[in-house]
C-alpha positions as CSV (number, residue, x, y, z in Angstrom):
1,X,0.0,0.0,0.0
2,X,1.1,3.6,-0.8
3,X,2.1,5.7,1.9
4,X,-0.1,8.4,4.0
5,X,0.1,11.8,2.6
6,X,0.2,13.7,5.9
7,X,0.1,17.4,6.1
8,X,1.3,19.1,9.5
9,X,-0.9,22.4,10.5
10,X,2.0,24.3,13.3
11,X,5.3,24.0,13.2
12,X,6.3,23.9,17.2
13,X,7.7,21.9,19.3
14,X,5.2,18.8,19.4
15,X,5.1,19.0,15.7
16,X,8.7,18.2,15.3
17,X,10.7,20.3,17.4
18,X,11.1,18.1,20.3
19,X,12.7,15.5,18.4
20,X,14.6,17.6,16.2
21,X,18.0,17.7,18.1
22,X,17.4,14.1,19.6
23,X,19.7,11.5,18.8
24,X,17.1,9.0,19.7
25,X,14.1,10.4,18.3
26,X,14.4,8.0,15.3
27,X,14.0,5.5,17.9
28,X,11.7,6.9,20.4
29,X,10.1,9.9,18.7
30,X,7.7,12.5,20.8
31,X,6.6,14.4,17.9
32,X,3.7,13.9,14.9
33,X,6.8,14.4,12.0
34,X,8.9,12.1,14.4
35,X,6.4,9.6,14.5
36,X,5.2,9.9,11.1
37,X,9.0,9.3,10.0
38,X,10.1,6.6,12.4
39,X,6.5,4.5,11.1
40,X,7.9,5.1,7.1
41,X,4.4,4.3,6.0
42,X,3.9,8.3,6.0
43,X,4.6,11.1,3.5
44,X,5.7,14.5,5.0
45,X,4.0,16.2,2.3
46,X,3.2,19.8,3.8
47,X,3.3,21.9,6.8
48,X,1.5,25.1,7.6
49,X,3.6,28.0,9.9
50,X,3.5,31.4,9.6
51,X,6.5,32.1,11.1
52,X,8.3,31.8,8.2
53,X,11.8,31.1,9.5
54,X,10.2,28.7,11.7
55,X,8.6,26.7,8.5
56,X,11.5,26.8,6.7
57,X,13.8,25.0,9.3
58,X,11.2,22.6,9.8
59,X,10.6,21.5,6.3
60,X,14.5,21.1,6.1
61,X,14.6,19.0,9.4
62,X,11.9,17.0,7.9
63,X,12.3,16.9,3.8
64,X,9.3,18.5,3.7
65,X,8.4,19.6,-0.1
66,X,5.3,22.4,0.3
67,X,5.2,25.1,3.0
68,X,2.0,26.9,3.6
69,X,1.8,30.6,5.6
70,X,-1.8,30.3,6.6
71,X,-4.1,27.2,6.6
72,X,-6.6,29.2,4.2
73,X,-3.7,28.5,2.0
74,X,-4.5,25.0,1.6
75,X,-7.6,24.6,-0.1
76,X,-6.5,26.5,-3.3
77,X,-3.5,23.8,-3.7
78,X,-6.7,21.2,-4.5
79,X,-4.2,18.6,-2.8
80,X,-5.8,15.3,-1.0
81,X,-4.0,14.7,2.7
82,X,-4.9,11.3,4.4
83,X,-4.3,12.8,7.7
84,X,-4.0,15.7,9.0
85,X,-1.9,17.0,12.2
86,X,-3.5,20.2,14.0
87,X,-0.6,21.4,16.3
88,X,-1.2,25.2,16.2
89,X,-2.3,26.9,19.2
90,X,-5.5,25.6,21.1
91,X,-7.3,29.7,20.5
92,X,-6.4,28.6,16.7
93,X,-7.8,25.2,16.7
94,X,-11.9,25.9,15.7
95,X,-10.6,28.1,12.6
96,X,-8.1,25.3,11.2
97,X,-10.4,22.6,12.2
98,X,-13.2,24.0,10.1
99,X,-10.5,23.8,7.3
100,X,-9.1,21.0,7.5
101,X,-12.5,19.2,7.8
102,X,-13.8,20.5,4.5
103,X,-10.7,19.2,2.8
104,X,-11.8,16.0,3.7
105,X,-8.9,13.8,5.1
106,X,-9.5,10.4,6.3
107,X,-8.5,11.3,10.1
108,X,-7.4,14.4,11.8
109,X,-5.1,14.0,14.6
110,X,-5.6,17.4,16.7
111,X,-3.5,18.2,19.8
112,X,-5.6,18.1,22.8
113,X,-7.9,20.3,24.4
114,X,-10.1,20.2,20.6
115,X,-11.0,23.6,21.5
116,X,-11.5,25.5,24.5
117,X,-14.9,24.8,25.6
118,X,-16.5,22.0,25.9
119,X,-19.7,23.0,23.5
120,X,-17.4,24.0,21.1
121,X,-15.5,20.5,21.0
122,X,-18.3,18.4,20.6
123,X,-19.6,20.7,17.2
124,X,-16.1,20.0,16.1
125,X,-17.3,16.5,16.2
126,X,-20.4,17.1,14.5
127,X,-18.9,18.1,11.7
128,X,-16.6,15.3,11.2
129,X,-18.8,12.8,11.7
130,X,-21.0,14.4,9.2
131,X,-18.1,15.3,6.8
132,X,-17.2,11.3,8.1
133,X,-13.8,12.8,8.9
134,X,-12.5,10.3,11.6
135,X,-10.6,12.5,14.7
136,X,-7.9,11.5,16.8
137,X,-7.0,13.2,19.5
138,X,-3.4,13.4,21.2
139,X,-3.9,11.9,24.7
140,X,-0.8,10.1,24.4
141,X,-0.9,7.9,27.3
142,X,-4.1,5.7,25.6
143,X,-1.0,4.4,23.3
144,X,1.7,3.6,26.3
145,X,2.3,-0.1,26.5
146,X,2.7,0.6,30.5
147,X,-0.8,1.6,30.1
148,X,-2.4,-1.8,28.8
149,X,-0.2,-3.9,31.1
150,X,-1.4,-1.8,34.5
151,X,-5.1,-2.1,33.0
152,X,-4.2,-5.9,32.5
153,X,-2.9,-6.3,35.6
154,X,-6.4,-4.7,37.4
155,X,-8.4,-6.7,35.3
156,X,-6.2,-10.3,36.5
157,X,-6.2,-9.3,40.2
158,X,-2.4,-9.1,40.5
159,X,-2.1,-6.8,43.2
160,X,-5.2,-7.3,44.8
161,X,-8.1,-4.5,45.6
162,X,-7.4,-1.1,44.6
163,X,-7.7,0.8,47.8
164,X,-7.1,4.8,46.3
165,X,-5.7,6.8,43.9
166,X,-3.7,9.6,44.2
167,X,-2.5,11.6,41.3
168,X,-0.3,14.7,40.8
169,X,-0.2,17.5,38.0
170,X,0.4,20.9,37.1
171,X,0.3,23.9,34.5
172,X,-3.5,24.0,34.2
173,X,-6.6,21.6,34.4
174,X,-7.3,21.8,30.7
175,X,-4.2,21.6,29.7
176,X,-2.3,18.4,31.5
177,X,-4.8,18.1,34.0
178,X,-7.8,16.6,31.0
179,X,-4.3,14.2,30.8
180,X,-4.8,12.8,34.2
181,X,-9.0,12.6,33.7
182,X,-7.9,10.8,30.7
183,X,-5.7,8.4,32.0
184,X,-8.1,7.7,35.1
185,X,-11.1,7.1,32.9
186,X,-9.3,4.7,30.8
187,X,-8.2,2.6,33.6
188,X,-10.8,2.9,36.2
189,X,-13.8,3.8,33.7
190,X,-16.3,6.8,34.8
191,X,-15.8,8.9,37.4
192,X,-18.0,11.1,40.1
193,X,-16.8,14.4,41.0
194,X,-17.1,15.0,44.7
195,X,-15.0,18.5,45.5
196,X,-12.3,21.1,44.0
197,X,-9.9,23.0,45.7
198,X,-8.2,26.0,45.6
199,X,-7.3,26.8,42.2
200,X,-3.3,27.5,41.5
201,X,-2.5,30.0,38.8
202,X,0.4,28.4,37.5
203,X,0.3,28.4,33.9
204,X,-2.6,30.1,31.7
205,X,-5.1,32.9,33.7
206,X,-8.4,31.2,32.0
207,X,-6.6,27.4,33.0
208,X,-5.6,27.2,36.8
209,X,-4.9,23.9,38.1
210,X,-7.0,22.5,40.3
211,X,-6.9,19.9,43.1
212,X,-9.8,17.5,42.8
213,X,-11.5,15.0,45.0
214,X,-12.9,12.5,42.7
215,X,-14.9,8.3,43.1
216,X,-14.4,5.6,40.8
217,X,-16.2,2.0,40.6
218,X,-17.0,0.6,43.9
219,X,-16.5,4.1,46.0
220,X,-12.5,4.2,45.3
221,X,-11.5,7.9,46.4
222,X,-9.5,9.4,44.2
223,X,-6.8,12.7,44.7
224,X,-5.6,14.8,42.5
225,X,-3.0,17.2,43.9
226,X,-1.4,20.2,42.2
227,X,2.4,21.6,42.1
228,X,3.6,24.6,40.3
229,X,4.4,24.7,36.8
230,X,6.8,27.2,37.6
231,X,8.8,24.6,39.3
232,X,9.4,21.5,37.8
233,X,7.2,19.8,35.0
234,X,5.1,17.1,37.3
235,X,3.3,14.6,36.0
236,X,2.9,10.8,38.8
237,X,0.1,8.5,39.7
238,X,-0.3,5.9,42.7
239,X,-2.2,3.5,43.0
240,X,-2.4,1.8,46.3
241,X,-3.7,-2.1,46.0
242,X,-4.0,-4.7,49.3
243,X,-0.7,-5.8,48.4
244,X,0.7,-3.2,46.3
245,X,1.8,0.1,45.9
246,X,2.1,0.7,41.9
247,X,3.7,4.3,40.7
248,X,3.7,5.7,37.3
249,X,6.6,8.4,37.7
250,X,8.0,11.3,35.3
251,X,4.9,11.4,33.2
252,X,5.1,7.6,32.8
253,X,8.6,7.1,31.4
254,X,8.9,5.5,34.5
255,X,7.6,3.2,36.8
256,X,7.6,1.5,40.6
257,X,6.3,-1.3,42.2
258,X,6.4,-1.5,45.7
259,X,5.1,-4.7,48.4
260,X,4.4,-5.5,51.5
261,X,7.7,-6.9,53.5
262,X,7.7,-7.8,57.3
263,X,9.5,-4.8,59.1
264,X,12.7,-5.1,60.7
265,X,11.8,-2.7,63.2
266,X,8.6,-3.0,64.5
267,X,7.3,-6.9,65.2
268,X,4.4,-8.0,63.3
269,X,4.1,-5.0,61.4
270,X,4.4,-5.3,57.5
271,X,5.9,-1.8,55.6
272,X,6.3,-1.6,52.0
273,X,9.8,-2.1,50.2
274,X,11.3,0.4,48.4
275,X,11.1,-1.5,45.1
276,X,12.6,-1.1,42.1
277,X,12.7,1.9,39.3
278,X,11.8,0.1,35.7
279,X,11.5,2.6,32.5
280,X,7.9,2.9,31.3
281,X,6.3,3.1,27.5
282,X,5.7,6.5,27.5
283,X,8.5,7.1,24.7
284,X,6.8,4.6,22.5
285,X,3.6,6.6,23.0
286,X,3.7,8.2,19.5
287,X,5.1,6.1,17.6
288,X,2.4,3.9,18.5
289,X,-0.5,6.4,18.1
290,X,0.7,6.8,14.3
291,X,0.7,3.5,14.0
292,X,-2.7,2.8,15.1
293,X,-3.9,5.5,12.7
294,X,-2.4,3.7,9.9
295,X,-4.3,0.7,10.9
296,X,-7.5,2.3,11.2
297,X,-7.3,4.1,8.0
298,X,-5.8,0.9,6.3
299,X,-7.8,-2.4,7.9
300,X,-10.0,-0.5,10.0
301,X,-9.0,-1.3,13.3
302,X,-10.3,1.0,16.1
303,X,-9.1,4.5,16.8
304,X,-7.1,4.0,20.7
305,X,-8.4,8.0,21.3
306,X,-11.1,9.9,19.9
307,X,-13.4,13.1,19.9
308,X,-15.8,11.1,21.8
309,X,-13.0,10.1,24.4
310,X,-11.8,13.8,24.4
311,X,-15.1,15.1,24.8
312,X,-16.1,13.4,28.5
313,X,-12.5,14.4,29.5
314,X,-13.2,18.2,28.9
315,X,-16.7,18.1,29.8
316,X,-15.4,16.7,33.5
317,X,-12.8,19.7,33.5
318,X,-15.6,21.7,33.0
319,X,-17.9,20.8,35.7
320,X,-14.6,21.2,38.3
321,X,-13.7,24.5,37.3
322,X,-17.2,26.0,37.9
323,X,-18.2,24.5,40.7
């Protein structure tokens, strides 16, 4: 089969730039054009910027032949994309969406949030579905390995009854916070929001993040605290079992498994060890998600994160920010 003609709307850093001075990227790419590239069953055939030094580096990085300054651009070339990558700027995303859904490519892959509201998102899907433009949306841990072997795990039993769930983010609830909803909902399905905190102003005025006291299945509490995005970039989940303590550290590009030992210094007591450090999936995340949207567009297997998925994540952020 001929390759995907991709074009590539943005020309930042999770377009390409990440994984431009990489020496693994080929490897491990974090990017779209890195993931697109390492796959090979792509074609880098245009990019949309209009910063035009910025385009012009990143069609060289990326042997891309056709550079575009605005996405109104586009429709006047009369070119056919298979997929499309929306990684301009989320206040951008309704205008090139709107484009890029009349063009008519089998799937858009659009950097997450859609679009700022939550109303707003889910005419985005409305559109595609009646255009019968598939979407795909960039929640990158629905393609981590790590992911499906923890869901696994839950599903066997293997570390016995999840007891509570504490999770940790920062630079805004939208933003990397719809991450953690995400990640939650694919491993624990729905959840009931109980309380917000105090919101911390730590990245975008109209996206505080916010701690959250949140249920799952069968009354598991569930904690989301907040750092500073000022700090340190901060992205960890626990998940505390009977006889377990699992962590998913550094975003997921690592993880911990702790258990139950007898202590040493207090009799008939049992303490957790300190366990081991073990590097995660999260690298592989990308490289994955392009490789599920080959699939889907060429045997029609399922899309691992879509609209719909996006939609109940952003619609959750909504009722805790305006509560």
């Amino acid at each position: 089969m001929s390759r995907l003609k991709v074009l590539i709307i943005g020309c930042g850093n999770i377009a390409g730039g990440f994984d431009m001075d990489r020496p693994e990227a080929a490897d491990s790419p974090l990017t779209h054009a890195g993931g697109y590239v390492a796959d090979g069953r792509f074609e880098l055939s245009a990019c949309v910027e209009p910063d035009d030094s910025k385009r012009e580096a990143f069609m060289r990085t990326w042997g891309i032949p056709l550079g575009f300054r605005s996405i109104d651009e586009v429709p006047k070339w009369q070119h056919r994309f298979d997929v499309i990558s929306v990684c301009s700027p989320t206040e951008r995303h309704p205008d090139d969406l709107e484009v890029c859904i009349e063009t008519e490519p089998k799937v858009i892959f659009c950097e997450k949030p859609v679009t700022m509201s939550a109303l707003r998102t889910a005419g985005v899907i409305k559109q595609c579905n009646e255009a019968k433009v598939s979407l795909a949306v960039n929640y990158t841990r629905r393609w981590d390995p790590m992911i499906s072997t923890l869901a696994d795990g839950m599903r066997e039993g293997r570390w016995g009854t999840l007891r509570s769930v504490v999770g940790f983010y920062n630079k805004g609830l939208l933003n990397n916070g719809s991450h953690m909803l995400d990640l939650l909902q694919l491993i624990l399905g729905p959840l009931e929001f109980i309380k917000a905190g105090q919101p911390v102003d730590d990245y975008l005025p109209h996206d505080p993040s916010v701690p959250v006291w949140l249920q799952g299945a069968g009354c598991c509490p569930i904690q989301l605290s907040c750092g500073h995005a000022s700090d340190f970039a901060f992205f960890e989940l626990q998940l505390v079992f009977s006889e377990a303590v699992v962590s998913m550290e550094n975003g997921g590009m690592f993880w911990r498994e702790r258990v139950p030992v007898d202590s040493h210094e207090f009799k008939g007591f049992r303490v957790l060890d300190e366990g081991s450090r073990k590097p995660g999936g999260y690298s592989k995340a990308m490289i994955r998600a392009c490789s599920n949207i080959f699939e889907f567009v060429s045997h029609d297997r399922p899309l691992a994160s879509t609209g719909e998925t996006a939609l109940v994540s952003q619609q959750l952020c909504e009722l805790i920010r305006h509560t």
